[in-house]
C-alpha positions in Angstrom: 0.0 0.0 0.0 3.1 2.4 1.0 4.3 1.8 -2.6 1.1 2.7 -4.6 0.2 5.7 -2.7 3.9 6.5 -3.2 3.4 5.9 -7.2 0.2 8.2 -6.5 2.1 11.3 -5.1 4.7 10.9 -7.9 2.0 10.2 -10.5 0.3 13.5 -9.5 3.9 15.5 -9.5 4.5 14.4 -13.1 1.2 15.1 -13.9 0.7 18.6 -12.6 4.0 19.4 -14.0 3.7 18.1 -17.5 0.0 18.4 -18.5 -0.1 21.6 -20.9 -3.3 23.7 -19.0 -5.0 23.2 -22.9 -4.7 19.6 -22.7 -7.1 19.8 -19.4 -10.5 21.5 -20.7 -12.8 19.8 -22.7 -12.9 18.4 -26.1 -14.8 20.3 -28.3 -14.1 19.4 -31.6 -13.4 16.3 -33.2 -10.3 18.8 -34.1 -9.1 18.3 -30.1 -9.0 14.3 -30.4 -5.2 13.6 -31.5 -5.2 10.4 -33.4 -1.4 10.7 -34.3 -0.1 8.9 -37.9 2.7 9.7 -40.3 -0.6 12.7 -41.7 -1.5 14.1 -38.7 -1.4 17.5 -38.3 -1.3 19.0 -34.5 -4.1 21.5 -33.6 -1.5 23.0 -31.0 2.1 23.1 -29.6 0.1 21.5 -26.4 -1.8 18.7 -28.5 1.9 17.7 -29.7 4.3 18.3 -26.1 1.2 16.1 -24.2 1.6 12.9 -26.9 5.3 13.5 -26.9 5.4 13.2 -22.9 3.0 10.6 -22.2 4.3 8.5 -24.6 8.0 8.8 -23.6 6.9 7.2 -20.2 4.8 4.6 -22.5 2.0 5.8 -20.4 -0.1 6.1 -24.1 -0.4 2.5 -23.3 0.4 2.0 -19.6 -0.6 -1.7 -19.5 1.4 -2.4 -22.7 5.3 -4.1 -21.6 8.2 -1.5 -21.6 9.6 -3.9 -24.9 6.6 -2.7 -27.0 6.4 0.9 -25.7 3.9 1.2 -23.0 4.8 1.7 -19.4 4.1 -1.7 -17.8 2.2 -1.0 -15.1 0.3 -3.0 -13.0 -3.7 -3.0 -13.1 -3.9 -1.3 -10.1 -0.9 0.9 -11.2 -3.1 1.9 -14.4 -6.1 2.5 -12.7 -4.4 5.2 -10.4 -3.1 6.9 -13.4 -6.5 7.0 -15.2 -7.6 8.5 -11.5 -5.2 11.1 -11.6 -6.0 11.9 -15.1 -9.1 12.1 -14.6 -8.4 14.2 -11.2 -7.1 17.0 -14.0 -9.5 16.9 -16.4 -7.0 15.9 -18.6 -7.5 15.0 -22.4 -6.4 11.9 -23.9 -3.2 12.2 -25.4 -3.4 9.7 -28.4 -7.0 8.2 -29.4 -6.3 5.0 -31.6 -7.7 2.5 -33.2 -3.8 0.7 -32.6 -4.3 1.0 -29.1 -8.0 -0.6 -28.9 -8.3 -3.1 -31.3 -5.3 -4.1 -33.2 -2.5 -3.9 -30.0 -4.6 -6.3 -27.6 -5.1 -8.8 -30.8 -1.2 -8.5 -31.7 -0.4 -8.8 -27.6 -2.3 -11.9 -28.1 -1.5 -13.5 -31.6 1.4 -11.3 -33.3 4.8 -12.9 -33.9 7.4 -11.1 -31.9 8.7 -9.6 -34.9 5.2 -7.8 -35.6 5.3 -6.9 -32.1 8.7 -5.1 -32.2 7.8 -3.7 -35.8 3.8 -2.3 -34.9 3.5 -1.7 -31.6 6.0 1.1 -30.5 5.1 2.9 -33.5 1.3 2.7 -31.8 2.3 3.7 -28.9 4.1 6.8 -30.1 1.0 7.8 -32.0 3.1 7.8 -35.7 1.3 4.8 -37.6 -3.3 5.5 -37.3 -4.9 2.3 -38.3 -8.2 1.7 -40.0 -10.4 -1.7 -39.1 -11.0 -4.0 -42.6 -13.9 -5.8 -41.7 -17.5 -5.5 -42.6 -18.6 -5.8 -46.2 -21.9 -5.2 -48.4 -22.6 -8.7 -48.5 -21.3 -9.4 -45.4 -22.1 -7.4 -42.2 -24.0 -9.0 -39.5 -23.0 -12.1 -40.6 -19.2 -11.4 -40.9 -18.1 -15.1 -41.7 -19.4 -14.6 -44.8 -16.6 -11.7 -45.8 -15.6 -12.6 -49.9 -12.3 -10.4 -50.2 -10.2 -12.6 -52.2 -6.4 -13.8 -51.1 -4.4 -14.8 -53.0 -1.0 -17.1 -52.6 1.5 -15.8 -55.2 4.2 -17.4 -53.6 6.4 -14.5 -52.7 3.2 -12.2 -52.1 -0.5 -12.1 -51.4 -2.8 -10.5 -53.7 -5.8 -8.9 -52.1 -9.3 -8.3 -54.6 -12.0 -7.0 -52.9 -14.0 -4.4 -50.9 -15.0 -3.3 -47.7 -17.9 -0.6 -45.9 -18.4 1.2 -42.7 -14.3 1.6 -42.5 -14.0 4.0 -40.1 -11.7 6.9 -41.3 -10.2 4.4 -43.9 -9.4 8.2 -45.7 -7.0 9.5 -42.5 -5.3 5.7 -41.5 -1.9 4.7 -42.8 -2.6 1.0 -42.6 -5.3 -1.5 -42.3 -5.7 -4.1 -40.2 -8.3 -6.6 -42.6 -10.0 -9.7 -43.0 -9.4 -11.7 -46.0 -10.6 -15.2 -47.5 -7.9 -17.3 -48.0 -9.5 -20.5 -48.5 -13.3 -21.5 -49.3 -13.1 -25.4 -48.4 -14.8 -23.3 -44.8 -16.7 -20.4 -43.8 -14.6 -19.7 -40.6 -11.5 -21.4 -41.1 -10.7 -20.0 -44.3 -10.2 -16.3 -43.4 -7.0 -14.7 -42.5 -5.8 -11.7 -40.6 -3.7 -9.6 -42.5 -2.1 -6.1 -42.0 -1.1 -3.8 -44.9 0.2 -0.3 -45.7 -3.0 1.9 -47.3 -0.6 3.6 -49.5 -0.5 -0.2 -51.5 -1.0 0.6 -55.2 -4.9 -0.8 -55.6 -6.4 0.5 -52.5 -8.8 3.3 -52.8 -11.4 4.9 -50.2 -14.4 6.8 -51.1 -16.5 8.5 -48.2 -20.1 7.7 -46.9 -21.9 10.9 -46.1 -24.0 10.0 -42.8 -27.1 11.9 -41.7 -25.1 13.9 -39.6 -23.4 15.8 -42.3 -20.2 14.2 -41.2 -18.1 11.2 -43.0 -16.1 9.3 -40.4 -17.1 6.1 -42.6 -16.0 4.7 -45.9 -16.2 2.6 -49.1 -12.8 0.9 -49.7 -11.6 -0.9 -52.6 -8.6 -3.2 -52.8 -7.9 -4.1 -56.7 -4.7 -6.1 -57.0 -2.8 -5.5 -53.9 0.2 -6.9 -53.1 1.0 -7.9 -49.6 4.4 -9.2 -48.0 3.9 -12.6 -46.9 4.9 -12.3 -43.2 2.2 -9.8 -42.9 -0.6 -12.1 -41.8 -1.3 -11.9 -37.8 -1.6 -15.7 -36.5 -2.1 -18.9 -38.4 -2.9 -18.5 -42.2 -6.9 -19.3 -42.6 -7.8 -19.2 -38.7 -8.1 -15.4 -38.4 -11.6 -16.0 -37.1 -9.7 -16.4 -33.9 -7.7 -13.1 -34.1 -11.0 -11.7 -35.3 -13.3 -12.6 -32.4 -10.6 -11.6 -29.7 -10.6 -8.3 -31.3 -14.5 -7.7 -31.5 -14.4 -8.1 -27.7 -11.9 -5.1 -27.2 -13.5 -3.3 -30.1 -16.7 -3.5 -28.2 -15.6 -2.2 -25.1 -14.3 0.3 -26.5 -18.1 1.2 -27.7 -19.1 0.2 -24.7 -17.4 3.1 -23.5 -19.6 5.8 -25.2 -21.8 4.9 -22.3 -19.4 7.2 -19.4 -19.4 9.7 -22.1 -16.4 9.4 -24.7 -13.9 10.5 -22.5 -13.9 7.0 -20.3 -15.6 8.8 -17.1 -18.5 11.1 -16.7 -16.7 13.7 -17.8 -17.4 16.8 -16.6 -20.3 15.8 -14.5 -23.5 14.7 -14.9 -26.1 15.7 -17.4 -28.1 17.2 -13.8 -25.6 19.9 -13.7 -25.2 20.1 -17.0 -28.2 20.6 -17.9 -31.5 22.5 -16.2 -34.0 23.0 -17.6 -38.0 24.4 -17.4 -39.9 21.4 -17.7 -39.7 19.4 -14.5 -40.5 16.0 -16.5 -37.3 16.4 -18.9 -35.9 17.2 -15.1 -37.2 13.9 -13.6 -35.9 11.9 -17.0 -32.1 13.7 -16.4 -32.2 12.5 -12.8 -33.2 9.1 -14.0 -30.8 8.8 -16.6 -28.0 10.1 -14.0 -28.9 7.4 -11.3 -28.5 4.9 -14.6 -24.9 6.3 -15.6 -23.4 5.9 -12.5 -24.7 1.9 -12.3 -23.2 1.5 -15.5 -19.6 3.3 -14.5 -19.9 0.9 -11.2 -20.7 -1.8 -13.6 -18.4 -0.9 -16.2 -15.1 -0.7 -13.8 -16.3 -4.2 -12.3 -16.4 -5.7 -15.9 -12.9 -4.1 -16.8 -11.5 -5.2 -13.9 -12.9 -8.8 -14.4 -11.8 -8.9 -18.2 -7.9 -7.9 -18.2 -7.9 -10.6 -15.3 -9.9 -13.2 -17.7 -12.3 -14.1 -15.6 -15.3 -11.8 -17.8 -17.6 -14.2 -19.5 -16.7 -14.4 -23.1 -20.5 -12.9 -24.3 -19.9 -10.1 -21.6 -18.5 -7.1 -24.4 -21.8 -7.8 -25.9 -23.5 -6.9 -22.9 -21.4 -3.8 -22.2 -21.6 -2.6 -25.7 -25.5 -2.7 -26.2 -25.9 -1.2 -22.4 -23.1 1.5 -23.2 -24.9 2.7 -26.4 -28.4 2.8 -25.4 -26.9 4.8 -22.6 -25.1 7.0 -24.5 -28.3 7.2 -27.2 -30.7 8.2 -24.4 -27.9 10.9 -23.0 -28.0 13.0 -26.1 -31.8 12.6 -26.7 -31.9 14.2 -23.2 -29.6 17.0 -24.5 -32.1 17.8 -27.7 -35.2 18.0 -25.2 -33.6 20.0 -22.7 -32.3 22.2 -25.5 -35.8 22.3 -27.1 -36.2 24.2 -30.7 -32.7 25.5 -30.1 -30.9 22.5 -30.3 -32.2 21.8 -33.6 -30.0 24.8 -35.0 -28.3 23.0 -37.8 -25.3 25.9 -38.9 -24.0 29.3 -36.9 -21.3 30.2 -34.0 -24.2 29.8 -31.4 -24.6 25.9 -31.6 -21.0 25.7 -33.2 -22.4 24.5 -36.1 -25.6 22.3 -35.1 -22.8 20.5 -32.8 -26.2 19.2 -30.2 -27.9 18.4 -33.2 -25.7 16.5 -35.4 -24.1 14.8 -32.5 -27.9 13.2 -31.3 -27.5 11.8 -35.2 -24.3 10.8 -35.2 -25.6 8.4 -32.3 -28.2 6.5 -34.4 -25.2 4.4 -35.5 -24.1 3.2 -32.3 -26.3 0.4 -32.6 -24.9 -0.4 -35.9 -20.9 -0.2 -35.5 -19.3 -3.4 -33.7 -22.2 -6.0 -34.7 -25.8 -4.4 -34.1 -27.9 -4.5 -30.9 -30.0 -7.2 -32.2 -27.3 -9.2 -32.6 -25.9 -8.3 -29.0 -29.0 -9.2 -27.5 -29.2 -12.7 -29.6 -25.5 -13.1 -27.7 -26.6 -12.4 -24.1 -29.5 -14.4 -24.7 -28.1 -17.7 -25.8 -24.6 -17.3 -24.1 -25.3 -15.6 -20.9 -28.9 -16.3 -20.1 -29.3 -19.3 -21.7 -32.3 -19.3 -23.4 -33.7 -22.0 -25.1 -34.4 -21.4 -28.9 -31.9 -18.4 -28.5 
């Protein structure tokens, strides 16, 4: 106990003294979110020093070993840092798609030559990754994926197309799924990793309801991968696949504290106060629910980096998480009333209220759909018969 409230003070210290006072108030902007990559332009001098310091002390990745550039520190080490983070107000220094899908899944199944090669360069923020996964024909029922493979010998030769990639425009590289055999559905995909600047891979952006294009088309005609660039055993990427789904869906899951891993600034009680004592009754409702699901959500955290979370349990966090965080921005538009609807102008910096409420509509969508979560807790967890 002496040593971690010792790490604690000394935590704090380094904190205090190396957390830029910009890097402390709120995001704003999707322009305040570093994601880091060999593109990426900083919004400030303090949006760069704050990357650059954390991830000197690997503390990007704190739970990541020192050999693969995090800061290995314990679980209980980790957690005090996110507490004194959190303490300051302070931003995230490096938002990743590296850090919460692809590093767990190459922790777990990467050779140790992929693991020298990807993850420092993670860590540090220089290399943004995009996730290759869902398809037109293939979505819900992701097994089915039909992007071609193909054995050349000294290379592979990807033919194909995936949807829904998330910033597939911004990433450097793409971590994909890829049939390399059709003799069966699961154990014929593989897991391979490739540089988006391959001759034959274009992107074309899906304008969403919001006005906004995080998502895209992308096309792969004739790539040509290195060989060593698949991520576990040739045609059992279903394996790397599902591990990764779990993280990916906690990371959804963690819409629900806000987007910033906590409540944030407080909750929408304070935030929010308005007239109409029934919009008053539903905020006080909704904050009673946000604070089971942060008691809820640290428990299941806790429980899943030590491996003892049920295996259908990201399912469960992920629906709960974004019907939370669906209801908390439905509760921003009615406390807003007509206002809120403001689509352009300085006053609602630029329909922000509005557009975010839309953006959430695709919560239940991203990660494998909220039907198909609840299909998961039902047969898995519950045990439902007919499920």
């Amino acid at each position: 106990m002496a040593d971690l409230d010792a790490f604690r003070s000394e935590t704090r210290a380094w904190l205090d003294g190396n957390c830029p006072l910009e890097m402390r108030e709120p995001v704003r902007s999707e322009a305040n979110i570093c994601w880091g990559g060999r593109n990426w332009t900083f919004q400030s001098e303090a949006q760069r020093i704050w990357l650059e310091r954390m991830a000197e002390r690997g503390w990007t990745v704190p739970h990541w070993p020192r050999d693969y550039g995090g800061g290995g520190l314990s679980p209980i080490e980790a957690k005090i840092l996110k507490e004194e983070l959190a303490r300051i107000c302070a931003r995230q220094p490096l938002t990743s798609f590296g850090i919460s899908m692809l590093g767990p899944a190459l922790l777990q199944f990467g050779s140790e030559e992929q693991k020298r090669r990807f993850l420092p360069e993670i860590a540090r923020g220089e290399i943004r990754w995009c996730q290759g996964y869902s398809e037109p024909g293939a979505g819900s029922d992701l097994a089915g994926l039909s992007t071609r493979c193909a054995d050349k010998g000294d290379h592979w030769l990807v033919n194909g197309q995936k949807v829904w990639t998330s910033y597939a425009d911004k990433a450097d590289w793409i971590f994909c799924l890829v049939r390399t055999s059709t003799e069966s559905k699961h154990k014929g995909i593989s897991f391979l990793l490739f540089d988006m600047a391959t001759p034959g891979v274009s992107t074309k952006p899906i304008l969403l309801i919001s006005g906004s294009s995080p998502f895209c088309e992308t096309f792969f005609d004739d790539v040509k991968v290195p060989k060593d660039q698949v991520v576990g055993e040739v045609n059992r990427g279903w394996d790397v696949a599902k591990y990764l789904l779990g993280h990916e869906r906690e990371m959804i899951a963690g819409m629900g504290l806000g987007g910033m891993g906590g409540l944030g600034s407080g909750s929408l009680g304070t935030a929010l106060k308005p007239d109409n004592p029934l919009v008053r009754a539903d905020i006080a409702e909704f904050d009673v629910d946000a604070l089971a699901f942060a008691a809820m959500s640290e428990r299941f955290f806790e429980m899943f980096k030590a491996g003892e979370a049920h295996p259908a349990s990201p399912s469960m966090m992920k629906y709960a998480g974004t019907e939370l965080n669906k209801r908390r921005h439905e509760l921003i538009m009615a406390a807003g009333g007509s206002d809120a609807l403001e689509w352009d102008g300085e006053r609602s910096k630029n329909g922000k209220a509005a557009r975010d409420w839309l953006r959430t509509k695709g919560n239940s969508i991203e990660g494998g759909t909220s039907e198909i979560q609840l299909g998961i807790v039902a047969k898995h967890i519950l045990g439902l018969p007919g499920a």
